[in-house]
N, C-alpha and C positions, 0 to 999 in steps of 0.2 A: 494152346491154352485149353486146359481141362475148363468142361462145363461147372465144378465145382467153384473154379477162380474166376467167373462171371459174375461181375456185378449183377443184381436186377435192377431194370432198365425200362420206363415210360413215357410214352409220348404223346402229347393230343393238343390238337389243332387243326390247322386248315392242310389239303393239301390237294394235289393237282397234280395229273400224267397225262406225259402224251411217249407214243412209241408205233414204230413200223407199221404194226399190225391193223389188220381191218377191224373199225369199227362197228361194236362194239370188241375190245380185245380179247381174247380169247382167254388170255394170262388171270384175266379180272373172276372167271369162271375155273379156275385152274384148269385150262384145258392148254394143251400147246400150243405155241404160236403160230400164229396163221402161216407166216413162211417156214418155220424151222427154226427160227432164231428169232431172238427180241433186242433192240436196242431203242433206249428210251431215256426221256430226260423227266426226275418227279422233282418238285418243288414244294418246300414245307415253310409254315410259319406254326412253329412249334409254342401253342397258347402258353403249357406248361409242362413240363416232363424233368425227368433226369436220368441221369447214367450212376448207380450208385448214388453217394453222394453227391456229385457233381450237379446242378441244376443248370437244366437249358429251358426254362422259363424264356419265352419272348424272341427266341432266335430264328432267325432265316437260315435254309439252307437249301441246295440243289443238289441232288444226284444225277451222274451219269450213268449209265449201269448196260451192258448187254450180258446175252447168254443165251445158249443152243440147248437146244428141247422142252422140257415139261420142268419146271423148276418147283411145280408142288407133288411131281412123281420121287423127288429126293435125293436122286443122284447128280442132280444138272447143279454146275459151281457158277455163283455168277460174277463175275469182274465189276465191281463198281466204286466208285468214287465221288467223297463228296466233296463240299464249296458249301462251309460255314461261312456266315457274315462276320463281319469287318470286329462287331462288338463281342463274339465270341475269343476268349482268352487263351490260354497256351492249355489248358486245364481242359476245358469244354471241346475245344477242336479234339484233342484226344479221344474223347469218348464214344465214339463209333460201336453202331449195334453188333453185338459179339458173334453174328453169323457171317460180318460181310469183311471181305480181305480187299483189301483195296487200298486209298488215302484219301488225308483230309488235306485239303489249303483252306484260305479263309482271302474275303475279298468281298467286294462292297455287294448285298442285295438287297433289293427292295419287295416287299411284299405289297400287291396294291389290288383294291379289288373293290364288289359290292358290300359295303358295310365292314372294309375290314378284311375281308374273307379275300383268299386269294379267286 
Protein backbone atom coordinates (compact mmCIF):
# COMPACT_ATOMS: atom_id res chain seq x y z
CA UNK A 1 0.00 0.00 0.00
CA UNK A 2 1.52 3.20 -1.22
CA UNK A 3 1.15 6.23 1.36
CA UNK A 4 -0.91 7.92 -1.46
CA UNK A 5 -3.82 5.03 -1.16
CA UNK A 6 -4.16 5.68 2.89
CA UNK A 7 -7.11 6.74 3.94
CA UNK A 8 -6.72 9.71 6.61
CA UNK A 9 -7.47 8.22 9.85
CA UNK A 10 -8.59 9.59 13.69
CA UNK A 11 -8.93 8.66 16.92
CA UNK A 12 -9.82 9.94 20.50
CA UNK A 13 -10.77 8.71 23.44
CA UNK A 14 -9.81 6.74 26.44
CA UNK A 15 -7.01 4.52 26.56
CA UNK A 16 -4.78 2.44 28.64
CA UNK A 17 -1.19 0.26 28.43
CA UNK A 18 0.34 -2.04 30.15
CA UNK A 19 3.84 -3.97 28.87
CA UNK A 20 7.05 -5.91 30.01
CA UNK A 21 8.97 -2.88 30.73
CA UNK A 22 9.82 -1.18 33.95
CA UNK A 23 8.00 1.45 35.15
CA UNK A 24 7.65 4.10 34.06
CA UNK A 25 8.06 2.51 30.12
CA UNK A 26 10.66 3.60 28.49
CA UNK A 27 8.62 3.29 24.93
CA UNK A 28 6.40 6.22 26.52
CA UNK A 29 9.66 8.50 26.28
CA UNK A 30 10.88 6.95 22.98
CA UNK A 31 13.63 5.40 24.46
CA UNK A 32 14.17 1.54 24.06
CA UNK A 33 12.80 -0.87 25.91
CA UNK A 34 14.01 -1.71 29.14
CA UNK A 35 14.82 -5.41 28.09
CA UNK A 36 15.34 -5.19 24.22
CA UNK A 37 12.00 -6.07 23.42
CA UNK A 38 8.37 -4.84 24.13
CA UNK A 39 5.30 -6.89 24.30
CA UNK A 40 2.17 -5.34 25.75
CA UNK A 41 -1.53 -5.37 25.72
CA UNK A 42 -3.40 -1.34 24.92
CA UNK A 43 -7.01 -1.07 25.38
CA UNK A 44 -9.09 1.74 23.69
CA UNK A 45 -12.57 3.11 23.89
CA UNK A 46 -12.50 5.06 20.78
CA UNK A 47 -15.03 8.39 22.04
CA UNK A 48 -14.98 9.26 18.19
CA UNK A 49 -12.73 8.86 15.26
CA UNK A 50 -12.59 7.25 11.71
CA UNK A 51 -10.69 5.42 9.18
CA UNK A 52 -11.62 7.46 5.93
CA UNK A 53 -15.00 7.42 5.73
CA UNK A 54 -15.60 4.70 7.87
CA UNK A 55 -16.68 5.92 11.58
CA UNK A 56 -15.47 4.07 14.67
CA UNK A 57 -17.48 6.46 16.87
CA UNK A 58 -18.02 4.56 20.37
CA UNK A 59 -16.04 1.26 19.73
CA UNK A 60 -13.89 -0.97 22.11
CA UNK A 61 -10.85 -2.35 21.11
CA UNK A 62 -7.63 -4.28 22.34
CA UNK A 63 -4.29 -4.66 20.97
CA UNK A 64 -1.71 -7.15 21.30
CA UNK A 65 1.47 -5.91 19.98
CA UNK A 66 5.39 -6.82 20.50
CA UNK A 67 8.67 -5.69 19.04
CA UNK A 68 12.44 -5.55 19.45
CA UNK A 69 14.30 -2.41 19.79
CA UNK A 70 13.61 1.44 19.66
CA UNK A 71 10.32 1.55 17.61
CA UNK A 72 10.53 5.53 17.33
CA UNK A 73 14.38 5.03 16.05
CA UNK A 74 12.16 3.71 12.51
CA UNK A 75 13.43 0.67 11.57
CA UNK A 76 11.97 -1.73 14.46
CA UNK A 77 8.52 -3.51 12.53
CA UNK A 78 5.96 -4.22 15.11
CA UNK A 79 3.73 -7.47 15.04
CA UNK A 80 0.42 -6.52 16.25
CA UNK A 81 -3.17 -7.28 16.44
CA UNK A 82 -6.33 -6.13 17.17
CA UNK A 83 -9.88 -7.35 18.94
CA UNK A 84 -12.72 -4.83 17.86
CA UNK A 85 -15.93 -5.32 19.96
CA UNK A 86 -18.68 -7.30 19.07
CA UNK A 87 -20.68 -3.96 17.63
CA UNK A 88 -18.10 -3.28 15.16
CA UNK A 89 -19.13 -4.37 11.50
CA UNK A 90 -17.45 -6.21 8.71
CA UNK A 91 -16.64 -2.42 7.30
CA UNK A 92 -15.07 -0.99 10.80
CA UNK A 93 -13.14 -4.30 11.69
CA UNK A 94 -11.22 -3.63 8.38
CA UNK A 95 -10.02 -0.28 9.10
CA UNK A 96 -6.82 -0.75 10.86
CA UNK A 97 -4.19 2.22 11.25
CA UNK A 98 -2.19 1.98 7.92
CA UNK A 99 1.27 1.64 9.76
CA UNK A 100 0.38 -1.73 11.51
CA UNK A 101 0.52 -5.29 9.62
CA UNK A 102 -1.09 -7.63 11.61
CA UNK A 103 -5.20 -8.68 12.13
CA UNK A 104 -8.31 -7.87 13.20
CA UNK A 105 -11.25 -10.37 14.98
CA UNK A 106 -13.92 -8.85 16.78
CA UNK A 107 -15.54 -10.38 20.08
CA UNK A 108 -17.26 -9.17 23.09
CA UNK A 109 -15.45 -6.04 25.19
CA UNK A 110 -16.25 -4.01 27.88
CA UNK A 111 -14.89 -0.73 28.68
CA UNK A 112 -15.58 0.24 32.43
CA UNK A 113 -13.88 2.61 34.58
CA UNK A 114 -14.10 6.13 36.67
CA UNK A 115 -16.71 8.06 35.05
CA UNK A 116 -16.75 6.28 31.81
CA UNK A 117 -13.02 6.46 31.43
CA UNK A 118 -11.21 3.19 31.01
Amino acid sequence: MTTNSIPSWKASGDWFDVCKCKIPCACEFAQEPTYGDCEGVLAYHIRSGNYGKISLDELNAIGLGSFEGNIWAGATKINLGFFFDERADKEQRGGSPPSVEGCTVSGPITATGDGGNL
